[in-house]
C-alpha positions as CSV (number, residue, x, y, z in Angstrom):
1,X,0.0,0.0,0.0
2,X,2.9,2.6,1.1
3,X,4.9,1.8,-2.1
4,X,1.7,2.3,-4.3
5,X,0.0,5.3,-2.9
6,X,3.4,7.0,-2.0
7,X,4.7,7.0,-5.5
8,X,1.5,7.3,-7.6
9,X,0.6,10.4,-5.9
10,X,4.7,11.1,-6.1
11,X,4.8,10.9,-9.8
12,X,1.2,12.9,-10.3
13,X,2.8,15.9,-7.9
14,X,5.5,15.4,-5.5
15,X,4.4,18.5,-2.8
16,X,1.5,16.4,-2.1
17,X,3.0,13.8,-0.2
18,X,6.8,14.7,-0.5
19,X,7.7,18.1,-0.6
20,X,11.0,19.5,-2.4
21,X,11.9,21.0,1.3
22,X,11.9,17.5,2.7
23,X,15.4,17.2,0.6
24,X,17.1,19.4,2.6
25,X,16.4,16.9,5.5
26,X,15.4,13.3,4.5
27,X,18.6,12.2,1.8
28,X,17.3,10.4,-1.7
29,X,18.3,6.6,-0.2
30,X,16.4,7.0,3.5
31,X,13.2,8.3,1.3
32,X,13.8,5.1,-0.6
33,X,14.2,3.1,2.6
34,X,10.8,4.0,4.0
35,X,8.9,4.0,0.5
36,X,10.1,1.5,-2.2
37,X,12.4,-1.0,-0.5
38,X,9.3,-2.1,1.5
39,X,8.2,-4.0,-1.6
40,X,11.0,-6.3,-2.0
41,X,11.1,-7.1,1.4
42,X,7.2,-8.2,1.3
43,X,7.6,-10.1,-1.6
44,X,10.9,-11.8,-0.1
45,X,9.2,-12.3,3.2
46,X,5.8,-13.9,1.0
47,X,7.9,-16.5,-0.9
48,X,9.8,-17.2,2.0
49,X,6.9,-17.5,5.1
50,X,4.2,-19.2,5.1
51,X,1.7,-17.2,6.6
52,X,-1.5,-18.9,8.3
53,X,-4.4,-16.2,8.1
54,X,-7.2,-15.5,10.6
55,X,-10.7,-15.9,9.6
56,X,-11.4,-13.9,6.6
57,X,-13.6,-11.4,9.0
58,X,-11.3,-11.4,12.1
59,X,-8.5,-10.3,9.2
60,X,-10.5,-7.7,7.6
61,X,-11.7,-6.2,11.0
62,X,-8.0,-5.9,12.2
63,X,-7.0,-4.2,8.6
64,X,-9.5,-1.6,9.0
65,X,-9.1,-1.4,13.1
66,X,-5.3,-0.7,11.9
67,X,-6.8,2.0,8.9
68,X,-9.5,3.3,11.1
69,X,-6.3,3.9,14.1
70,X,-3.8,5.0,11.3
71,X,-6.8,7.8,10.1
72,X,-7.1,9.1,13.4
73,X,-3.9,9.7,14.1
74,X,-3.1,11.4,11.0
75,X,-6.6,13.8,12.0
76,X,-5.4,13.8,15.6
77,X,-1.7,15.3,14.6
78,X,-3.7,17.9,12.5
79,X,-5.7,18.8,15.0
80,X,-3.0,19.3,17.9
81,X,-0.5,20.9,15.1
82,X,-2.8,22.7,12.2
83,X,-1.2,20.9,10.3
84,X,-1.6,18.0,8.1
85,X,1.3,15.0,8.0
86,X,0.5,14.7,4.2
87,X,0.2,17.9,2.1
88,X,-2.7,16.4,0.2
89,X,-4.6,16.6,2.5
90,X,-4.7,19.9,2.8
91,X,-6.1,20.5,-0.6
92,X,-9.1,18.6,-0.1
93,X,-12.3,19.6,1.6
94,X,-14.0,17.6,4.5
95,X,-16.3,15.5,2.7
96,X,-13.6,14.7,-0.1
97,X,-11.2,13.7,2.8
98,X,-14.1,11.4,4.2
99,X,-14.4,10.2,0.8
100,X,-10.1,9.5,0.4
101,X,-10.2,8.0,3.7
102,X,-13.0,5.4,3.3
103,X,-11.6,4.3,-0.3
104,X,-7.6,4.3,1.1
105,X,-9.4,2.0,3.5
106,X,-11.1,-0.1,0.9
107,X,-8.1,-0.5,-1.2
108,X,-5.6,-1.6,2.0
109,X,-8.7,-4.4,2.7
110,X,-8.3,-4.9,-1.2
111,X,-4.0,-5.6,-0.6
112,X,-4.9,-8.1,2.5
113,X,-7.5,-9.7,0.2
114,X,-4.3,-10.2,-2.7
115,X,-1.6,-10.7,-0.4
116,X,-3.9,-14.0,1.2
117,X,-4.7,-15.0,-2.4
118,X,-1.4,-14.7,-3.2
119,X,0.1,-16.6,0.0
120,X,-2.7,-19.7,-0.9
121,X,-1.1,-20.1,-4.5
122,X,2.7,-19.9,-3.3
123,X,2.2,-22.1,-0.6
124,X,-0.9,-24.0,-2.0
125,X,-2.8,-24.3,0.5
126,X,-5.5,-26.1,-1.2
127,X,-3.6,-29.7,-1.5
């Protein structure tokens, strides 16, 4: 989800997520480290582990307990600051951030959803 969002929105306009400023501050490799290298680590750590998933509910409900928390922190941080942890938000008005929150939250339910999929196949489970 980080490596997708992070540089979609990265490639469609940088300030919104990752402002030219943050340069002076964060070097080139540690913004790699926190937003691509994540992907080869999952996909080494998928082919690698098997991973025995919870009840398709109970997993669902602790990826959107996780979004829900994640949201409110990010709201909670803007609220004791003024100001937001990701520039986009900023640009958006209330009910369009409701709107980006709920579907953020449907696609990271989407990612669990693949990654179990995924995890069944490699290790097929179904034997």
């Amino acid at each position: 989800f980080v490596v997708t969002m992070f540089w979609s929105i990265y490639i469609y306009d940088r300030e919104l997520v990752y402002p030219k400023l943050l340069d002076n501050f964060i070097p080139a490799w540690l913004n790699h480290g926190m937003h691509t290298t994540v992907l080869p680590f999952v996909l080494i750590e998928m082919r690698t582990t098997h991973h025995q998933y919870p009840s398709r509910s109970c997993g669902l409900a602790a990826v959107c307990t996780f979004a829900v928390g994640y949201i409110l922190w990010v709201c909670w941080i803007h609220h004791v600051t003024g100001v937001w942890v990701y520039p986009l938000l900023e640009h958006l008005s209330p009910g369009v951030k409701i709107i980006f929150f709920a579907a953020v939250t449907v696609i990271i339910n989407i990612f669990y959803l693949v990654g179990e999929v995924l995890n069944n196949y490699i290790w097929d489970t179904q034997k």
